[in-house]
C-alpha positions in Angstrom: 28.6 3.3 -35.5 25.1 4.8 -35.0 25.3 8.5 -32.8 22.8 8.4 -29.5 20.4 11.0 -29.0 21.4 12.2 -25.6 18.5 14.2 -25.0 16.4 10.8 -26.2 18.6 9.0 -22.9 18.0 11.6 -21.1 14.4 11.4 -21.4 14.1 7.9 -20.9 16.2 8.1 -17.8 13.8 10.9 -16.4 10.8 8.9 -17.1 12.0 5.6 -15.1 13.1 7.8 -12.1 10.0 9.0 -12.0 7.8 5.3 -12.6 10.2 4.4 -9.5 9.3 7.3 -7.3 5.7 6.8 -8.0 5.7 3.4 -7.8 7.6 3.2 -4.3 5.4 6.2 -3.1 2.5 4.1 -3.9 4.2 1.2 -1.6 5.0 3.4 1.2 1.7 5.0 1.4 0.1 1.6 1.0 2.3 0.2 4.2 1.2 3.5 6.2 -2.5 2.5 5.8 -2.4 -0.7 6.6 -0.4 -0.2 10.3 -3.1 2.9 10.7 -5.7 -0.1 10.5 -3.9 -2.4 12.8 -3.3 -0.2 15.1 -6.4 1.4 14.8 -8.3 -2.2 14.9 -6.4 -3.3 18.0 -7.6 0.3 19.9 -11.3 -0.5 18.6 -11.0 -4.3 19.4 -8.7 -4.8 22.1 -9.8 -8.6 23.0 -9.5 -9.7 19.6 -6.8 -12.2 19.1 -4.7 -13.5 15.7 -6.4 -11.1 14.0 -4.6 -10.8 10.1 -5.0 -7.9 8.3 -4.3 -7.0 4.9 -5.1 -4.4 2.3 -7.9 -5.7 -0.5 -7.6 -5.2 -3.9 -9.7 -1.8 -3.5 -7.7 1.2 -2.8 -8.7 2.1 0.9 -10.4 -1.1 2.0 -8.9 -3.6 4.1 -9.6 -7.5 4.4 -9.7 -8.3 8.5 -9.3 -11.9 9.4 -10.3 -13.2 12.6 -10.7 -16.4 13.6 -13.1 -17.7 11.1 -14.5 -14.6 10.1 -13.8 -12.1 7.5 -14.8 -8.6 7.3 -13.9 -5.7 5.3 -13.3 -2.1 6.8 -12.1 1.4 6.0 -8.8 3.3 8.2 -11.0 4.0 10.8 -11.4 0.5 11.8 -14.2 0.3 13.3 
């Protein structure tokens, strides 16, 4: 039977837990920004209706849909 390195475990284990924070950091912080933007775009645009927003591929800019028009925008919305 082979003998395990624990301090080899114990390093792998530290290094997932902290992929997994970063990772659901990432997501939370992600989330934030994007209901900053829709509640920023619905105080900038109040009369705008189905309006779908959703983060683009580029950190910080957001796709806005509306109606048959798209436009890109920042977390100030405006």
């Amino acid at each position: 039977m082979k003998k395990i390195n624990i301090n080899a475990v114990k390093f792998i284990a530290a290094t997932v837990l902290a992929l997994v924070v970063c990772a659901g950091y990432v997501i939370i912080t992600r989330n934030s920004g994007l209901e900053a933007v829709q509640h920023r775009f619905a105080e900038n645009f109040p009369k705008s209706k189905d309006v779908k927003i959703m983060a683009s591929p580029i950190a910080g800019l957001y796709e806005v849909i509306s109606s048959t028009n798209l436009y890109y925008t920042d977390t100030d919305a405006k």
